[in-house]
N, C-alpha and C positions, 0 to 999 in steps of 0.2 A: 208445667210445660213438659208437653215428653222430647224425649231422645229422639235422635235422626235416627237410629234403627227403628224406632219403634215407628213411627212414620211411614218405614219403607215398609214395614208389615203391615202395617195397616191397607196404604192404595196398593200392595200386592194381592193380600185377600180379596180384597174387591174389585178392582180394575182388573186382575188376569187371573186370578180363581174365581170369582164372580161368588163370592159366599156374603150372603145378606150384612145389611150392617150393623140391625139387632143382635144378628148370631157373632160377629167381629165385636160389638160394643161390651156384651158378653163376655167372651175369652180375654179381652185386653183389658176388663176393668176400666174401660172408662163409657164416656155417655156417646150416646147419638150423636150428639151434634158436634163433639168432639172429632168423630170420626167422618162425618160431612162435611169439618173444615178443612182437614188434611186431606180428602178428597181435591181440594181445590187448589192446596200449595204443597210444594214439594218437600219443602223443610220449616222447621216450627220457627216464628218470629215471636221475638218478646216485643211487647208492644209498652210505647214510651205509659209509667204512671204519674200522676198526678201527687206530687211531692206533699206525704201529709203534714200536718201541722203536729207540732211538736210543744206542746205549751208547756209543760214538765222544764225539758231541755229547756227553753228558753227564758225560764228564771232562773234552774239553777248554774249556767254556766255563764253567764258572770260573776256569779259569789265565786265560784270555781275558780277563776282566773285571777280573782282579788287575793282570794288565802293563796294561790301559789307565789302570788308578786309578795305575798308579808311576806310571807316565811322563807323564802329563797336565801338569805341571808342568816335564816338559820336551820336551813339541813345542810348533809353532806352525801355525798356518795353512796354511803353506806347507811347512812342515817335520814333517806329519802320518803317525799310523802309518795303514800299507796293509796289505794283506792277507799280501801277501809280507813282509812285515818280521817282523810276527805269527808265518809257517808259519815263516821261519827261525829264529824264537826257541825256537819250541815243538819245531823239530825238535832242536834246538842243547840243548834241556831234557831230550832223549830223549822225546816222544809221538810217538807212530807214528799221522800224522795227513795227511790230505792237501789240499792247495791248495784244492780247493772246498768242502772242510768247514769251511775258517778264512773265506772269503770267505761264504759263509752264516751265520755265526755273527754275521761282524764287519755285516754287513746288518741283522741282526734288533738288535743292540746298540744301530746310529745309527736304528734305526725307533723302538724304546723312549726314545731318549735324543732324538729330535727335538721341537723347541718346537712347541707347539699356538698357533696365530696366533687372537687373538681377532678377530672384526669390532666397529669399537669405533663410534660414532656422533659426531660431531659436531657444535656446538649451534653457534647464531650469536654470533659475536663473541669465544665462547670461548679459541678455539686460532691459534696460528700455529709454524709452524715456521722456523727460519735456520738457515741452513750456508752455507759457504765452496764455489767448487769452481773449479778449475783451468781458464785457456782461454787461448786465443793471441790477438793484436790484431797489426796493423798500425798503429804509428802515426809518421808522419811520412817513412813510407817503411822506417820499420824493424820486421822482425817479433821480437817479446817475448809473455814469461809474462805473463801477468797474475791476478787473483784475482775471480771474483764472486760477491759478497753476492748471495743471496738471502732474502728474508720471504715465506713464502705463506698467506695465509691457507687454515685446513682448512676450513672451511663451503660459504665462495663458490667458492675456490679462487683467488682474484686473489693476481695476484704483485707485486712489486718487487724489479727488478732494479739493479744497480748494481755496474760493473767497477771495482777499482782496482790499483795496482800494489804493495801489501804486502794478506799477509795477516796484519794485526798487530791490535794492538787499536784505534789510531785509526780504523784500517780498521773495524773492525768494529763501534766507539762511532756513528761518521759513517752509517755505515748503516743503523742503527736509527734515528737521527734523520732522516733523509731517507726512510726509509718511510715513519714515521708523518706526518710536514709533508705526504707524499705522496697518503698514504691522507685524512689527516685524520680521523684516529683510532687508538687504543690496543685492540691482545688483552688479554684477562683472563690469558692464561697465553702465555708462549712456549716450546717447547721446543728442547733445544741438546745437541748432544754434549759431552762435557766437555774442552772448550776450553781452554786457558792462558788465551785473553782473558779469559775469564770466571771460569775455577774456578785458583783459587792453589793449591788443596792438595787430593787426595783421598781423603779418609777417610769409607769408607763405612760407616753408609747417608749421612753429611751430606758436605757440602761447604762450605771454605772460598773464600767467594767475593773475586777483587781489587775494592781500595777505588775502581777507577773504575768497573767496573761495576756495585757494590752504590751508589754514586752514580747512576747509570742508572737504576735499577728504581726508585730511591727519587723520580728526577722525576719519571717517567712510572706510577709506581704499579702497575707489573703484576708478575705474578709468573712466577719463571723457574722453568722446569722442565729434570731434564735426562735424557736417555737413560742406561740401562745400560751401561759399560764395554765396549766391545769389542764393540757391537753396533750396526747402522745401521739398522734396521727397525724400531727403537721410533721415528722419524719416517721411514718411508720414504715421507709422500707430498711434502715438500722434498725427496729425494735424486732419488726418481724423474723429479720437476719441475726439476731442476737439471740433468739431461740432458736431457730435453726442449726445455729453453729453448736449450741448445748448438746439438740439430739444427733446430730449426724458427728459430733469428732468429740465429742467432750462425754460419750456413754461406751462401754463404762467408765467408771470414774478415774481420768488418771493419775498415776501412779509412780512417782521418781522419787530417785532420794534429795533433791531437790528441784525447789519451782523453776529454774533455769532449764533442766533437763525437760521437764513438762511445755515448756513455751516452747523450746524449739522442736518439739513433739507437733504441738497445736499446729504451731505457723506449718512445716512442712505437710501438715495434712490438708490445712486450707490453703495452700499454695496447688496441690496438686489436684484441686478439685478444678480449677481454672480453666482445664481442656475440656469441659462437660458443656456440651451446646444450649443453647438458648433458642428460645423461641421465633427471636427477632430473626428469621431468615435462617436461622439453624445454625449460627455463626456462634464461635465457642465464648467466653468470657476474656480467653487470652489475646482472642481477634479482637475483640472490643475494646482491651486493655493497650493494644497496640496504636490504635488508633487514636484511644484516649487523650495520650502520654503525649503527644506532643504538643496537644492545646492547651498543658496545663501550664504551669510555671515553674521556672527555673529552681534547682534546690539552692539555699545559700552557700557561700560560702565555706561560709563556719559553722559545726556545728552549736545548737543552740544548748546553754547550759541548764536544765532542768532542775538541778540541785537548789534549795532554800538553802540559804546561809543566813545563820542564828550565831549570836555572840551567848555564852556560858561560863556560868563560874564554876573550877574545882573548888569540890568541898575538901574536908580534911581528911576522908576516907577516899580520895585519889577517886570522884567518881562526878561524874555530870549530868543532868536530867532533860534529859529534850524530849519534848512530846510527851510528857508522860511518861517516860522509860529512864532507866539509868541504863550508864557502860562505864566501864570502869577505863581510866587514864594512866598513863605512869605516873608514879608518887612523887616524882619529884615535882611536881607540875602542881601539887596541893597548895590551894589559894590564889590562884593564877586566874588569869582571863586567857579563855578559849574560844577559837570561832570554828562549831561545825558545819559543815557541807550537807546535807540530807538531801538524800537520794532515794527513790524510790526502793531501792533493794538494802542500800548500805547506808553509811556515816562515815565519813571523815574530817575528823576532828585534829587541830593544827593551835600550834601552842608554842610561839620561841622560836620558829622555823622549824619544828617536831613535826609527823604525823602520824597516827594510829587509828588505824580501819576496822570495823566493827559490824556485824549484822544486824539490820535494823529491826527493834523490837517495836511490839503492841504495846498499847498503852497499859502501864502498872508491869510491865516488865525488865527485865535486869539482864545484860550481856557482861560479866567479870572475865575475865583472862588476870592468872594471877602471875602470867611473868612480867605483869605491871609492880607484880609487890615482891619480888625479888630482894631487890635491898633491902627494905623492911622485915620479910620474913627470915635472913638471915640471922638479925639481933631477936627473934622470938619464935622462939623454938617449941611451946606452947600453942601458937597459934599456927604454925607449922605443920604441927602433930593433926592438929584438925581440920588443918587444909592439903593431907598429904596426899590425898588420892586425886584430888580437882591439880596438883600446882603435877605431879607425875602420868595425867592423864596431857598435859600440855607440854612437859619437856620430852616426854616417851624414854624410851632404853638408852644406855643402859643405868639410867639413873633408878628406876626402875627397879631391876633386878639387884642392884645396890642397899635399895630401902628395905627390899624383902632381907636381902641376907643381914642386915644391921638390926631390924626385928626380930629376926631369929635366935643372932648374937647375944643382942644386948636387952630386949624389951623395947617396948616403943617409948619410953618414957626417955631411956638413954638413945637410944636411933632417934629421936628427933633431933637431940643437939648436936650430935657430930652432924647430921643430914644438914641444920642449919650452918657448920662450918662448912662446909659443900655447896651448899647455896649462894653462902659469902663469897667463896673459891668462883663461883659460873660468875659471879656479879663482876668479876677482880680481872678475871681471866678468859671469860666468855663459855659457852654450851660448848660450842666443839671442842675446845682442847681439854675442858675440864672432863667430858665424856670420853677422851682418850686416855686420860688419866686412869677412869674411874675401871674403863676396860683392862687398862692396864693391873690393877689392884684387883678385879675379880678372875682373872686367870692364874695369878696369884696365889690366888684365896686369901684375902687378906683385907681387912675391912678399918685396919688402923687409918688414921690421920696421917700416921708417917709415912705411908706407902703410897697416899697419895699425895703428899708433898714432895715425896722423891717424884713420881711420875711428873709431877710440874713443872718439877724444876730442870727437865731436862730442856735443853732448849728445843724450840719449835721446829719442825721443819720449814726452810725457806722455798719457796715456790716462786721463780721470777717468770711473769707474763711474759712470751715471748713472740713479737707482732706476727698480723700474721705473712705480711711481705716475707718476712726473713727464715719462716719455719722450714721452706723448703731446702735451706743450705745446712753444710754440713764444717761444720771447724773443726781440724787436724788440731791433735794436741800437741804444743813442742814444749819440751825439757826446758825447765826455768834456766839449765846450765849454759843456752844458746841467747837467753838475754844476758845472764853474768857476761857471757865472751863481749856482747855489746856492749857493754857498757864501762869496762874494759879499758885502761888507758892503751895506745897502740905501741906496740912494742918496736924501740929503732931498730934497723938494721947494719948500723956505723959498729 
């Protein structure tokens, strides 16, 4: 069928050039009678055909349809049938069929079997979506995985970001409470993949939810919704907005001495993108936000506690294992029962009405702080010696410049025992006074025991609080000689 130009060259030649239509049939490449019908319509019509019969196609496309129903159950994703797999089966079955008839068949199968995408609307306050998504950080000069939360709301589209280093469920308690404290306020509905943090069991159409997040929903009162199994489009506009946030604030890669300095890096960047208009009427995200915020719900009261609380036994090396990680406790606490607190960034651990706070490690990793083994390391001086740079790297100066000059003095062999009399002294007498001591003895120069047992022994300075109602007066000193006169029998005058 020719083009509408070509048409219009044609009834030009002839109807107002008057050039024969052998000589047009000719120069146009096509026939006579071709150009005696265009003579009579103005533009080319396709004219309806007569639907051929297809006998090929109609044997083998229900074998087609039966091997996709077997085997559905055992491909995947990745491991899906192709066209080729198909022609080799049916060839292997004896149909005498060829390559492009199975790839047209298996086309029209994934057309009929493709999802119809609804446009759904979005009210204010209604909806938000969370997911997890994978990114790299810099921190403290080392590059690592890390995990970030995201909450968007669908209305306005405001997000809340937030990195951590598990994608576990503290991780993902901690985050929902730092949006909403964020946002300052609550969705009526959140929708979620179905996640371990949230869904223990699935049995559809319900789901068994875990008891820390059906504690979640019950503070904050909202209701969880979750996506279809094996699908990411029932909230693609969080998954969408989770790469977006990567390229536009998360490139290049950044950069802190820690991940705390990085989040409040993120959040103030995706906070500031909020005045950047939208389509909807050209109205900003912050107008949207504004609007939002009132339809949602109330924040609770109290904030909600996100920490997992696990019960732990010290072992005899003063240490506890949670998650897969140890951290080291005070030694006197060996053999005890402990309950820590896990928090997505930290631990705290409570023992006796004790607590010691700790950075929470990855799995197979160790956090020691050795002014837990203090008392210990005073009676072994041996073990001292090999732990001098880890126990001076945590009390700092001028302990410090003490151990240098005691090595210098003595060798480390003998610098370790007096150092462990030193350590008994911090145990006895506390860090500060014993470091006043020890200042005291290197001005000195003087690295004996007795120099700093004279230092010790002097008494402390007394320091009395004085509130602060009263700091602004000022008390005159009087002569104890004017309490003697009072006190004084009164002298007669008989």
């Amino acid at each position: 069928m020719l083009k509408v130009d070509q048409v219009h060259v044609i009834r030009h030649k002839v109807l107002v050039e008057e050039v024969p239509i052998r000589r047009v049939a000719r120069e146009m490449g096509v026939s006579r009678n071709t150009v005696r019908k265009y003579l009579g319509q103005a533009e080319p019509v396709r004219r309806a055909e007569k639907s051929r019969s297809k006998p090929v196609w109609e044997v083998v496309e229900p074998r087609i349809d039966a091997i996709l129903e077997e085997w559905r159950t055992r491909t995947t994703a990745k491991q899906r049938v192709t066209a080729a797999r198909l022609h080799r089966q049916l060839r292997e079955e004896e149909y005498e069929v060829g390559l492009t008839l199975v790839q047209e068949v298996l086309r029209e199968h994934r057309r009929r079997a493709a999802e119809v995408f609804i446009p759904l609307v979005h009210r204010p306050g209604d909806e938000a979506q969370v997911d997890f998504f994978e990114v790299a950080v810099d921190v403290a000069g080392a590059r690592r995985k890390a995990w970030m939360f995201l909450l968007r709301l669908m209305y306005s589209g405001r997000d809340f970001a937030r990195i951590y280093d598990f994608a576990d469920q503290v991780s993902f308690l901690d985050g929902h409470v730092e949006a909403f404290e964020h946002l300052g306020a609550v969705p009526h509905r959140i929708i979620y993949d179905n996640l371990s943090s949230a869904v223990r069991r699935l049995v559809l159409p319900e789901r068994e939810l875990t008891a820390r997040f059906v504690a979640l929903r019950s503070h904050y009162l909202f209701e969880p919704c979750f996506a279809r199994p094996g699908t990411g489009h029932d909230k693609g506009g969080v998954e969408s907005r989770g790469k977006g946030i990567r390229l536009q604030h998360l490139v290049p890669i950044p950069a802190a001495p820690t991940l705390a300095e990085i989040n409040e890096k993120l959040l103030s960047s995706v906070d500031a993108s909020v005045g950047r208009s939208r389509e909807r009427g050209g109205r900003s995200i912050a107008e949207l936000f504004e609007e939002e915020r009132p339809q949602m719900l109330p924040l609770a009261a109290a904030r909600f506690e996100a920490r997992k609380v696990m019960l732990c036994s010290v072992s005899r090396s003063a240490k506890v294992k949670i998650n897969g990680a140890s951290y080291s406790v005070p030694c006197r606490w060996k053999g005890l029962e402990a309950t820590a607190y896990v928090g997505a960034a930290d631990i705290r651990i409570v023992c006796r009405g004790e607590t010691t706070e700790c950075p929470r490690q990855p799995f197979g990793g160790q956090h020691v702080r050795y002014r837990h083994y203090l008392s210990e390391l005073a009676t072994k001086p041996q073990a001292l010696r090999q732990v001098a740079a880890e126990v001076l790297s945590e009390i700092g100066e001028p302990y410090g410049a003490f151990w240098r000059l005691l090595v210098d003095t003595h060798g480390p062999r003998e610098a370790s025992r007096v150092f462990a009399k030193v350590i008994g002294a911090v145990v006895e007498h506390g860090e500060e006074r014993v470091a006043t001591a020890i200042q005291s003895a290197l001005e000195a120069d003087r690295t004996d025991l007795l120099a700093l047992g004279d230092a010790l022994r002097r008494p402390a300075p007394q320091r009395i609080e004085v509130p602060v109602s009263l700091q602004s007066f000022e008390v005159e000193m009087t002569p104890a000689a004017v309490y003697d006169a009072l006190l004084a029998p009164e002298v007669s005058n008989e």
